[in-house]
DRENPA-3360 file (N, C-alpha, C; in nm, 2 decimals, always signed):
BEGIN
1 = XXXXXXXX = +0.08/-0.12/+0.00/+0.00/+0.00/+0.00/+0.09/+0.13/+0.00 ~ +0.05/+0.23/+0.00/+0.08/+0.35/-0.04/+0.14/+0.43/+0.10 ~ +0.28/+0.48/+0.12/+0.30/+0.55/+0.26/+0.25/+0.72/+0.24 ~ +0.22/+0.72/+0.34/+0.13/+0.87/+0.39/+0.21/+0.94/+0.53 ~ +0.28/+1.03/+0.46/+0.37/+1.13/+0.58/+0.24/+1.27/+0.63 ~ +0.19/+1.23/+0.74/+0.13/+1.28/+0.81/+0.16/+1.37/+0.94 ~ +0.17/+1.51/+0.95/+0.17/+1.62/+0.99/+0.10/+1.66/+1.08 ~ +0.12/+1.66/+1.20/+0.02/+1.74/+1.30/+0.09/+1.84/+1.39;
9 = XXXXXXXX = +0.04/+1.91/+1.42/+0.05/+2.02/+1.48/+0.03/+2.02/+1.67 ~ +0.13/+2.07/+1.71/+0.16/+2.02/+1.89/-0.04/+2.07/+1.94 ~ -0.11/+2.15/+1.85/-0.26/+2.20/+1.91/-0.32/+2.06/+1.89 ~ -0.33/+2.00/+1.81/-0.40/+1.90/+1.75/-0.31/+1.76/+1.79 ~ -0.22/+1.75/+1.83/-0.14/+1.59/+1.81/-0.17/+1.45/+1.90 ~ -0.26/+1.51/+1.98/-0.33/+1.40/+2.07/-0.44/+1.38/+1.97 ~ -0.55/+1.48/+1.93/-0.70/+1.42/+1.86/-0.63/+1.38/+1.72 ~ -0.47/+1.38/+1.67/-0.49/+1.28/+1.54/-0.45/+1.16/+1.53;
17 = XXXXXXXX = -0.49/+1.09/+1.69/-0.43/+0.92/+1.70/-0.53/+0.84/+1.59 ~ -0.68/+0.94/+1.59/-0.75/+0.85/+1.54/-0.73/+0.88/+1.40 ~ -0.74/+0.96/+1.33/-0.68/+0.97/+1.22/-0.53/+0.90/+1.14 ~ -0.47/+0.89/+1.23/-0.34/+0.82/+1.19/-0.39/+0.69/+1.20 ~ -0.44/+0.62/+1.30/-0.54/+0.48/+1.30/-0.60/+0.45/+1.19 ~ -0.71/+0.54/+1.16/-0.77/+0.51/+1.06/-0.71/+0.47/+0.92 ~ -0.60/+0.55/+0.89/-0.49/+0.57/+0.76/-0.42/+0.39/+0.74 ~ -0.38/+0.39/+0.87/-0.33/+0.23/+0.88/-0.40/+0.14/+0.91;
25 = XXXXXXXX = -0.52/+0.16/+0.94/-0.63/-0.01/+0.95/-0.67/+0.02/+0.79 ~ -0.65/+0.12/+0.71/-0.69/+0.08/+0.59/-0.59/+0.01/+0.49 ~ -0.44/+0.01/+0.55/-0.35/-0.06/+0.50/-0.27/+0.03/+0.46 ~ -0.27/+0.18/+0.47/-0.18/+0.24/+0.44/-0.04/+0.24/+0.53 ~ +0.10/+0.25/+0.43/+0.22/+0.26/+0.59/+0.21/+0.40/+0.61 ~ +0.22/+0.44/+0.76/+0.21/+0.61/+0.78/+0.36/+0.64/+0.86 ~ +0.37/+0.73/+0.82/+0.49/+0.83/+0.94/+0.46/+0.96/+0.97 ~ +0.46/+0.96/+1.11/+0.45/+1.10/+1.18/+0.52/+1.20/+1.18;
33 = XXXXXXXX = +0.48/+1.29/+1.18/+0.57/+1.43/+1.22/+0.50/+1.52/+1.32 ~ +0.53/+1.50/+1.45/+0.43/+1.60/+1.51/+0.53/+1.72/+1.55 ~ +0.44/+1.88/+1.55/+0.51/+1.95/+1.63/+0.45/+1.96/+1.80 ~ +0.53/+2.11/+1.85/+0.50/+2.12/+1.99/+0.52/+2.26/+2.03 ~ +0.46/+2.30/+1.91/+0.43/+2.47/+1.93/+0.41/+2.54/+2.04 ~ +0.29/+2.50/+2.08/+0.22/+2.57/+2.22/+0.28/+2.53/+2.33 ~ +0.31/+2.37/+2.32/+0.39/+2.37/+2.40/+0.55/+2.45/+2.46 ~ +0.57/+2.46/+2.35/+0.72/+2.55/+2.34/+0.68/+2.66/+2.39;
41 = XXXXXXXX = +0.63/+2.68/+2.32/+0.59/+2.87/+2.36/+0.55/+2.84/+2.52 ~ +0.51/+2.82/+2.62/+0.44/+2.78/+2.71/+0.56/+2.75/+2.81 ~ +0.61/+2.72/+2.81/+0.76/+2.65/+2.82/+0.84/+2.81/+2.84 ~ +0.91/+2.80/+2.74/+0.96/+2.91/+2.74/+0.97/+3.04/+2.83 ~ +0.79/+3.08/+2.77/+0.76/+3.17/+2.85/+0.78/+3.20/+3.07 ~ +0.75/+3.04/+3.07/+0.81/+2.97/+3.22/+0.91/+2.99/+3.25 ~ +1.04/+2.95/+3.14/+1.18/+3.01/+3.17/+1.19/+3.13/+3.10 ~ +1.14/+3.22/+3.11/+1.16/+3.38/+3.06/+1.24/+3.34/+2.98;
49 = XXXXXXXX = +1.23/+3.30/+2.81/+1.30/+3.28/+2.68/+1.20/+3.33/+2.62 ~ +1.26/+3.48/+2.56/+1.19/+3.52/+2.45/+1.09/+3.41/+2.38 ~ +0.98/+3.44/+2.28/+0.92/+3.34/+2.22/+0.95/+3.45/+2.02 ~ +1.02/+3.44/+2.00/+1.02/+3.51/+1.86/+1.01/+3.41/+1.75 ~ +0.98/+3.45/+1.64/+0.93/+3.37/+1.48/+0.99/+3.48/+1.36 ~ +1.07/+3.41/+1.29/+1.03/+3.45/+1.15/+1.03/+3.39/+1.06 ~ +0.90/+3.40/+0.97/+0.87/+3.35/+0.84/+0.80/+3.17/+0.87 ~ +0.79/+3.19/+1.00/+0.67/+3.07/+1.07/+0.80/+2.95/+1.12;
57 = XXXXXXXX = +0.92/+3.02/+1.15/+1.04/+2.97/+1.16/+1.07/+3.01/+1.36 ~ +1.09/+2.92/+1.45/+1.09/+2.99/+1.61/+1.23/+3.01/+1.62 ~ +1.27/+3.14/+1.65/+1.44/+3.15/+1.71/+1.46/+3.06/+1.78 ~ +1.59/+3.04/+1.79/+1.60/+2.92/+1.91/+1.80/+2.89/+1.96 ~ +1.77/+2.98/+2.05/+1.86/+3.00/+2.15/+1.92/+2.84/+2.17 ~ +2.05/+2.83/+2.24/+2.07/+2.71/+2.30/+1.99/+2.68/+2.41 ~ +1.97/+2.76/+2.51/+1.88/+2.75/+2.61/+1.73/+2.72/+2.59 ~ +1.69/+2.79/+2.46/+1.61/+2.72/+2.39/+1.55/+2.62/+2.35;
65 = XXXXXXXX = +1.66/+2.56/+2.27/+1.67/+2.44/+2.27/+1.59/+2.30/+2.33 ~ +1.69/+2.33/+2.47/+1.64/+2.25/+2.57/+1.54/+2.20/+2.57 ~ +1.47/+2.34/+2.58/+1.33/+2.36/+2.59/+1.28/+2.29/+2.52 ~ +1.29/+2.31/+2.37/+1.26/+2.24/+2.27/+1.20/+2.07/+2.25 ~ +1.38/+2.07/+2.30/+1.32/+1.89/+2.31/+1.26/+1.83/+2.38 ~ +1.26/+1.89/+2.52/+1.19/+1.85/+2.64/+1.02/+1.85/+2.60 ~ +0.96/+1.94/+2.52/+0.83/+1.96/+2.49/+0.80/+1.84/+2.41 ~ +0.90/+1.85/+2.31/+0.89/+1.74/+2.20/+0.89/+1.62/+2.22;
73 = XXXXXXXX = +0.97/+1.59/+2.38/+0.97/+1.45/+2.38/+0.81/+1.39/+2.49 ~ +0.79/+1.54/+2.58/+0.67/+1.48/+2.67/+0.49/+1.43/+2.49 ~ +0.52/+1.57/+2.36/+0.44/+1.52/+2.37/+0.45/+1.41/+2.24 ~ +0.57/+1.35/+2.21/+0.61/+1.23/+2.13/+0.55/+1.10/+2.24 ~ +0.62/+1.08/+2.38/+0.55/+1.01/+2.50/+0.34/+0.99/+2.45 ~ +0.34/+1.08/+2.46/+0.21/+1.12/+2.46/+0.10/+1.08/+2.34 ~ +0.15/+1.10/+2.25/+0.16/+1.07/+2.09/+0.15/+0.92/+2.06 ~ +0.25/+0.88/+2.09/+0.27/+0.73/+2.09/+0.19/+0.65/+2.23;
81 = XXXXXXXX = +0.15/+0.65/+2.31/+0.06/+0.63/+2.41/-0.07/+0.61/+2.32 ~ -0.15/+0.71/+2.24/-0.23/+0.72/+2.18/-0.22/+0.63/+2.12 ~ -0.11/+0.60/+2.03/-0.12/+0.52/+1.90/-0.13/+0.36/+1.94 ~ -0.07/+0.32/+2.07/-0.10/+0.17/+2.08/+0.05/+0.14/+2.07 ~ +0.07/+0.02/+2.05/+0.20/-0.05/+2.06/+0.27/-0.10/+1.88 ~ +0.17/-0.04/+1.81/+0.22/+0.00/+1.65/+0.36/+0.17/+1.66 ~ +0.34/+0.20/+1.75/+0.39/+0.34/+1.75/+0.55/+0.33/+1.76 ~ +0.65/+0.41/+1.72/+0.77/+0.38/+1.72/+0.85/+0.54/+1.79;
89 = XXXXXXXX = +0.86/+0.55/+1.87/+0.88/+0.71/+1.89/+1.05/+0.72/+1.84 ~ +1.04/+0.81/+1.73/+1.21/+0.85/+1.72/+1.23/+1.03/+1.72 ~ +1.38/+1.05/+1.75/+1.41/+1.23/+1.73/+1.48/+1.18/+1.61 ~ +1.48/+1.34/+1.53/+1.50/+1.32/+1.39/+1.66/+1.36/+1.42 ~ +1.71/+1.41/+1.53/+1.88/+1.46/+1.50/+1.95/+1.29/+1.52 ~ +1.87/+1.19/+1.63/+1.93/+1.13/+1.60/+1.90/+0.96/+1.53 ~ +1.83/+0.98/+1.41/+1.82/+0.89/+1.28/+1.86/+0.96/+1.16 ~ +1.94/+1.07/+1.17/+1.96/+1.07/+1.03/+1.89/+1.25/+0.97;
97 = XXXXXXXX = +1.81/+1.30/+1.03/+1.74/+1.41/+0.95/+1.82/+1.49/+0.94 ~ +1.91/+1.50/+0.83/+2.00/+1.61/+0.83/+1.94/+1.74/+0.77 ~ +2.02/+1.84/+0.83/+1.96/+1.98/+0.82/+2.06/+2.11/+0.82 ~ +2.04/+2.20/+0.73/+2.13/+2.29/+0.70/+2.15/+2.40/+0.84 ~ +2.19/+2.48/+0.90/+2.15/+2.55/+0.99/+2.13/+2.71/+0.95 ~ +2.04/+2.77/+0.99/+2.02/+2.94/+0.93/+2.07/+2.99/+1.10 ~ +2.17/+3.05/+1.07/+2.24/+3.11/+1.18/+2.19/+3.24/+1.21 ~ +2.11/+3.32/+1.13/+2.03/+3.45/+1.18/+1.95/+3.40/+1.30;
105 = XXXXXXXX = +1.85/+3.27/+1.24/+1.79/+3.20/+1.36/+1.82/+3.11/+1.53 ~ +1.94/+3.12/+1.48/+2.01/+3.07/+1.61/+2.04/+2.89/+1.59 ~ +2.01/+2.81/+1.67/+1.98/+2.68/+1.65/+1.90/+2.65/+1.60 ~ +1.86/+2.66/+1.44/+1.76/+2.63/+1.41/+1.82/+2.58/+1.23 ~ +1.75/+2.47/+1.16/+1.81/+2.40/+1.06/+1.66/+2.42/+0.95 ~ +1.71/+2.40/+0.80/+1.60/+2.35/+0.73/+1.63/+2.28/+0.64 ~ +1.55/+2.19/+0.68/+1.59/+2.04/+0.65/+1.63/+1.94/+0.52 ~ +1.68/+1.87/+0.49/+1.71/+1.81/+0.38/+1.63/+1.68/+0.34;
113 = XXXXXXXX = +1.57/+1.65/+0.22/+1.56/+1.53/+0.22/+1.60/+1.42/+0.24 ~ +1.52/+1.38/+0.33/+1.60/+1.24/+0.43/+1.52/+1.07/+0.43 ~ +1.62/+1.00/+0.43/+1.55/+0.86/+0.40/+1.59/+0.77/+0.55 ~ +1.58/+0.80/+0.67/+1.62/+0.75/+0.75/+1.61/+0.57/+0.82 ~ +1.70/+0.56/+0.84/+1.72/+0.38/+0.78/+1.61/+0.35/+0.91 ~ +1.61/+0.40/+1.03/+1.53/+0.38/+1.14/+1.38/+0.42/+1.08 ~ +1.31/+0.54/+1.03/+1.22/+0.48/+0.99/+1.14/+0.42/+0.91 ~ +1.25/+0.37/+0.82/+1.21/+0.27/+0.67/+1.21/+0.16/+0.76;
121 = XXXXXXXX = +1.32/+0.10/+0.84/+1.30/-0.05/+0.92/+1.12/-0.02/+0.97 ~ +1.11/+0.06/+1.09/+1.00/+0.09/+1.13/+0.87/+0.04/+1.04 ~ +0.87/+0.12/+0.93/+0.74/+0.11/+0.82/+0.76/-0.05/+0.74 ~ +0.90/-0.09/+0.78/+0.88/-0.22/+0.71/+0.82/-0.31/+0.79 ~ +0.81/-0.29/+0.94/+0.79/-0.44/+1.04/+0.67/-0.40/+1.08 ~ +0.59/-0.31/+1.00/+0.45/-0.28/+1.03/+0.42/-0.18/+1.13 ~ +0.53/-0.09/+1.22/+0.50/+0.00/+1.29/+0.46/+0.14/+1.20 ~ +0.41/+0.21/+1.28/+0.40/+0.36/+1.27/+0.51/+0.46/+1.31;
129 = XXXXXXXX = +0.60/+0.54/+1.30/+0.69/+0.59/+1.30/+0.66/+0.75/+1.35 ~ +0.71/+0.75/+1.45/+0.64/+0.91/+1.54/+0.76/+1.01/+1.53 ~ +0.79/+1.10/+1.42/+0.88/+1.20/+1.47/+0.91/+1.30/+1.52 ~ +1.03/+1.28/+1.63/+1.02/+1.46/+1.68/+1.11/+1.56/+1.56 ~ +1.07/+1.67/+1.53/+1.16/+1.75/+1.42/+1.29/+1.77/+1.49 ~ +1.34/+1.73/+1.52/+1.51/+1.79/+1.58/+1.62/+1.75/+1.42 ~ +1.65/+1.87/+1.36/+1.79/+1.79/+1.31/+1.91/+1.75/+1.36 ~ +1.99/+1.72/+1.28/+2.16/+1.65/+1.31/+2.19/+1.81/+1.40;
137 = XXXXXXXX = +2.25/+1.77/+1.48/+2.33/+1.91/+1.50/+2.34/+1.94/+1.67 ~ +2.23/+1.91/+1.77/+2.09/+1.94/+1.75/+2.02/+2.05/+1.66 ~ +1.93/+2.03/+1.56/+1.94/+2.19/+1.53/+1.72/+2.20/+1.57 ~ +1.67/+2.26/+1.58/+1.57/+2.31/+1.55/+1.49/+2.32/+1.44 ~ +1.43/+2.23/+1.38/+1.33/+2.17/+1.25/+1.20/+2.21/+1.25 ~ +1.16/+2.31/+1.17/+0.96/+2.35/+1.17/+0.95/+2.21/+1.11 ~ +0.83/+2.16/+1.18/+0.77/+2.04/+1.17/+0.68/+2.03/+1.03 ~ +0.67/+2.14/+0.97/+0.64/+2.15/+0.84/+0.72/+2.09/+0.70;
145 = XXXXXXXX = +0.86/+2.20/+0.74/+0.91/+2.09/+0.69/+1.00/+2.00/+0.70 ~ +1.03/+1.95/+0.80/+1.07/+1.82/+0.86/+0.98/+1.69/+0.74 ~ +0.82/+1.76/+0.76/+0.70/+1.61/+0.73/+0.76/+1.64/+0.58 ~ +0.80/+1.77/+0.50/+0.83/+1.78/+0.36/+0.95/+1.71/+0.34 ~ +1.06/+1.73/+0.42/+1.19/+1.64/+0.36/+1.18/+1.48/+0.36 ~ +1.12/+1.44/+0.48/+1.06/+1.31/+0.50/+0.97/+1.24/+0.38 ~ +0.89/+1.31/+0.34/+0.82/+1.28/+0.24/+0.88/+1.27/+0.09 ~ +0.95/+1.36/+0.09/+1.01/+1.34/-0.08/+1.15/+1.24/-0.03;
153 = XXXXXXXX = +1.20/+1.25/+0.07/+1.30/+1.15/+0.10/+1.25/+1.01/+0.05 ~ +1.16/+0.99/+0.16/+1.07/+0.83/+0.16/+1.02/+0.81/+0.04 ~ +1.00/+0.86/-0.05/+0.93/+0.88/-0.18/+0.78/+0.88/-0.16 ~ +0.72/+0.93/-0.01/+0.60/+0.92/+0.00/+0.49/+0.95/-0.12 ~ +0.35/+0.88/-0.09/+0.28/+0.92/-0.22/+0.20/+1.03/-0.18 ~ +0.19/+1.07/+0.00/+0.07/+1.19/+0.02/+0.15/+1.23/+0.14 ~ +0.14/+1.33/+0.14/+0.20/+1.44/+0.26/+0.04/+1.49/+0.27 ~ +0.01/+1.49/+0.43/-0.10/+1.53/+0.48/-0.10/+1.62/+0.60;
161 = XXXXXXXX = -0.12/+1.76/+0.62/-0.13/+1.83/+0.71/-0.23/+1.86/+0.81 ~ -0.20/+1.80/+0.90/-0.32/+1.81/+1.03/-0.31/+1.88/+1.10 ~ -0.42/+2.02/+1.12/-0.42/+2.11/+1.18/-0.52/+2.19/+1.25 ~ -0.55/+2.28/+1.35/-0.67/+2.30/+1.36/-0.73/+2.42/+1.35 ~ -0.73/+2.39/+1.21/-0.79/+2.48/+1.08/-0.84/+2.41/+1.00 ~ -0.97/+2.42/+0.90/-1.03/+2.37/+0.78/-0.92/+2.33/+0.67 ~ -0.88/+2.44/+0.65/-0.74/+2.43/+0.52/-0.69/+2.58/+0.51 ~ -0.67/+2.61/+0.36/-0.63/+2.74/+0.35/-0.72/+2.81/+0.34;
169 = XXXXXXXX = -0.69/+2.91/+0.41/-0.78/+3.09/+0.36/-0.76/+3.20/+0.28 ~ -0.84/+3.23/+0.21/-0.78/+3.34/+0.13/-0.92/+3.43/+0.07 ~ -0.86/+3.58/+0.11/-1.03/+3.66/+0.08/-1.14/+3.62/+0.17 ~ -1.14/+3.58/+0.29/-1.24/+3.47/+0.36/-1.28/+3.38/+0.32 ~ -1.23/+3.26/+0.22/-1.27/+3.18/+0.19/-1.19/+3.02/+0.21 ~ -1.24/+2.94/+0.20/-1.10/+2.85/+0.18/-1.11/+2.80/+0.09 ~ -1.01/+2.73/+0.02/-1.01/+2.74/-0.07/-0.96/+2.54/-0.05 ~ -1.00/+2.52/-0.21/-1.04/+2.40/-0.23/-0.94/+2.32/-0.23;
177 = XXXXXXXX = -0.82/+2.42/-0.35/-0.70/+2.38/-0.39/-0.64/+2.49/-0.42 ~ -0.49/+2.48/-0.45/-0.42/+2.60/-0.47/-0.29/+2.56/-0.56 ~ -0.27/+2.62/-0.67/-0.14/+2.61/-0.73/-0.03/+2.63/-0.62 ~ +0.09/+2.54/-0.70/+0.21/+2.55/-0.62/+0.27/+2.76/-0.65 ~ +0.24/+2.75/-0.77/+0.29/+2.93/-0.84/+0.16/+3.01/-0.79 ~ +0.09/+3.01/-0.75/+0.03/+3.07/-0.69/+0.03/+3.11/-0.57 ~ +0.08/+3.01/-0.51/+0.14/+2.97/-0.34/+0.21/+3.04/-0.32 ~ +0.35/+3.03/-0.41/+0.47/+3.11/-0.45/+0.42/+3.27/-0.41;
185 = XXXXXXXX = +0.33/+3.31/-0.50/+0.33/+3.43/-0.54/+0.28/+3.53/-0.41 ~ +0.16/+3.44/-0.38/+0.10/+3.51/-0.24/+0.21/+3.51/-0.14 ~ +0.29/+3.35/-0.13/+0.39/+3.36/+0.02/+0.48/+3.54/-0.03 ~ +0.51/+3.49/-0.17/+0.60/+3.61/-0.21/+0.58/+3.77/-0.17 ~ +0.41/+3.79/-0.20/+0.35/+3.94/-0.19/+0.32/+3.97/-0.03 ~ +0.37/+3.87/+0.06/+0.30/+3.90/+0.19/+0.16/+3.90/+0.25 ~ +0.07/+3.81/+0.12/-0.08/+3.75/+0.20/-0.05/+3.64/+0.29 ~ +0.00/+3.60/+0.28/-0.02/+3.52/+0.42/+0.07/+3.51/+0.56;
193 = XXXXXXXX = +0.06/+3.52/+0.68/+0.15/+3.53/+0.75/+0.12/+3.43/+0.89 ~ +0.22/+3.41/+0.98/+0.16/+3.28/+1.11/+0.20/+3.20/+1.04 ~ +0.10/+3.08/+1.09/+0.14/+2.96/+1.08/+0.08/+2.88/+0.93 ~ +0.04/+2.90/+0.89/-0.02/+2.91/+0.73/+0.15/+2.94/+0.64 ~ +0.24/+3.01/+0.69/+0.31/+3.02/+0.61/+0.45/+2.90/+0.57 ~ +0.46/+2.87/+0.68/+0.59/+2.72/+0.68/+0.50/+2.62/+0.60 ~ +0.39/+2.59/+0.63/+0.29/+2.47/+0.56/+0.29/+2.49/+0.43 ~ +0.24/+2.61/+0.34/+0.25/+2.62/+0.26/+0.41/+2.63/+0.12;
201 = XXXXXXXX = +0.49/+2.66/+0.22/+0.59/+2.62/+0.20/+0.69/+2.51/+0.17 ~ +0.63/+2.42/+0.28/+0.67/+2.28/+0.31/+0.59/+2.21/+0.19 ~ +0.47/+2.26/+0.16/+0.36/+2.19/+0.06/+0.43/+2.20/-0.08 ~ +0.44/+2.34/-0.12/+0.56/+2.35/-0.21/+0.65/+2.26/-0.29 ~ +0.71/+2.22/-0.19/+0.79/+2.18/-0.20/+0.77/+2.01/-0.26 ~ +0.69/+1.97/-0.15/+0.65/+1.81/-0.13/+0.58/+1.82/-0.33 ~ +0.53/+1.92/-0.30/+0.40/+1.90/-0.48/+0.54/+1.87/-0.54 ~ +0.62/+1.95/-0.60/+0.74/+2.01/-0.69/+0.82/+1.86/-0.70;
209 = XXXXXXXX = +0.82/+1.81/-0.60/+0.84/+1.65/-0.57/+0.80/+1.54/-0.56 ~ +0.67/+1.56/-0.63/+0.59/+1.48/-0.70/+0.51/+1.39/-0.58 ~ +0.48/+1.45/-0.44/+0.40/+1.38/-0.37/+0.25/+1.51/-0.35 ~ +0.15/+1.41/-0.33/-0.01/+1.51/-0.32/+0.00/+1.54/-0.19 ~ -0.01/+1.63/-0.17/-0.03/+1.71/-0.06/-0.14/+1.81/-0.06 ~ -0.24/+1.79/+0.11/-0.35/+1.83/+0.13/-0.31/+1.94/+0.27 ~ -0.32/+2.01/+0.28/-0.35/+2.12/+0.41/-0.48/+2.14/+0.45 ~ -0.51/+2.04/+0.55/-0.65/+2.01/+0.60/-0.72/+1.92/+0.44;
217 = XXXXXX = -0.86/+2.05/+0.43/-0.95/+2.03/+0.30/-0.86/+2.08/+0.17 ~ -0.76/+2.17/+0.13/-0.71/+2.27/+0.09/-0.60/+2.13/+0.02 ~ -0.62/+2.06/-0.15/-0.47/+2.04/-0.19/-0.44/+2.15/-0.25 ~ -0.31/+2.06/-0.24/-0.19/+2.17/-0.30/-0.11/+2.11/-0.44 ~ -0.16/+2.16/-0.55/-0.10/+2.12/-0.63/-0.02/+2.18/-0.71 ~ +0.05/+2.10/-0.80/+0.18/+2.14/-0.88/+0.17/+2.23/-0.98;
% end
């Protein structure tokens, strides 16, 4: 059957056990990518660490960091709890997700297409594969696209974004589908900003690489 790199978001990553469930009793292989946004931010804010973004990208201090994984790993724990004993919890710095680092950002990487041998074994022995976005380095990975390098790595057939949002917005509407050059053009002109922006980006990319990718109701095509 067909692998489906599936995306959720640290708001949503507990309610998409059943969704990720559903994907694999139908015989699909899945791999996770959860983030831990709120969490982080939340965190942080506890240890008086600035919470700053740009371009839907979180600075990230060494002290940061920390932070980081510690969120990532309570809700990876958490994640996999849900999923049952199919669940495989891994960090991406250490299987393999290598990642460039953008040093304006601090510790923070964006990512490379990656084929990591831990979660190909995983999807081969029938598990599910839970990942935290950390690159090589440690570096700091938007979980956007972390699920994008993963996907065109794996040669996945669907990159799917789980979030809690409908899909994309645009003019108040959402919209059904969206060209990849159109995507482009709005990321380009400054309609969109938040968290709508890494996804879209991440989506980009995954189309341009020949996997279908959906944001919520909202594909994204090439």
């Amino acid at each position: 059957m067909s692998l489906v790199v599936l995306k959720c978001g640290g708001a949503v990553a507990y309610e998409s056990a059943d969704t990720i469930l559903r994907l694999a009793d139908a015989g699909h292989d899945v791999c996770v990518v959860h983030g831990a946004g709120p969490q982080i931010s939340e965190e942080m804010e506890r240890f008086g660490i600035p919470v700053e973004f740009v371009a839907g990208r979180r600075v990230t201090t060494e002290a940061g960091l920390a932070v980081v994984r510690s969120s990532f790993a309570a809700v990876n724990r958490a994640l996999c709890s849900a999923l049952g004993t199919r669940a495989v919890g891994l960090f991406g710095d250490e299987i393999g997700l290598h990642a460039v680092q953008i040093p304006a950002l601090g510790c923070v990487g964006d990512p490379l297409p990656s084929r990591p041998r831990a979660a190909v074994e995983a999807l081969a022995s029938g598990h599910i594969p839970v990942v935290a976005p950390l690159g090589v380095g440690p570096l700091n990975v938007n979980a956007d696209d972390a699920a994008a390098a993963l996907a065109v790595g794996l040669e996945a057939e669907r990159l799917l974004f789980v979030t809690d949002v409908a899909g994309v917005f645009h003019d108040g509407s959402m919209l059904t589908s969206i060209g990849a050059g159109e995507a482009d053009r709005l990321l380009g002109d400054g309609t969109f900003d938040g968290g709508i922006v890494p996804k879209l980006r991440a989506a980009v990319i995954a189309v341009r690489n020949g996997v279908r990718t959906e944001i919520g109701e909202t594909a994204v095509v090439a």
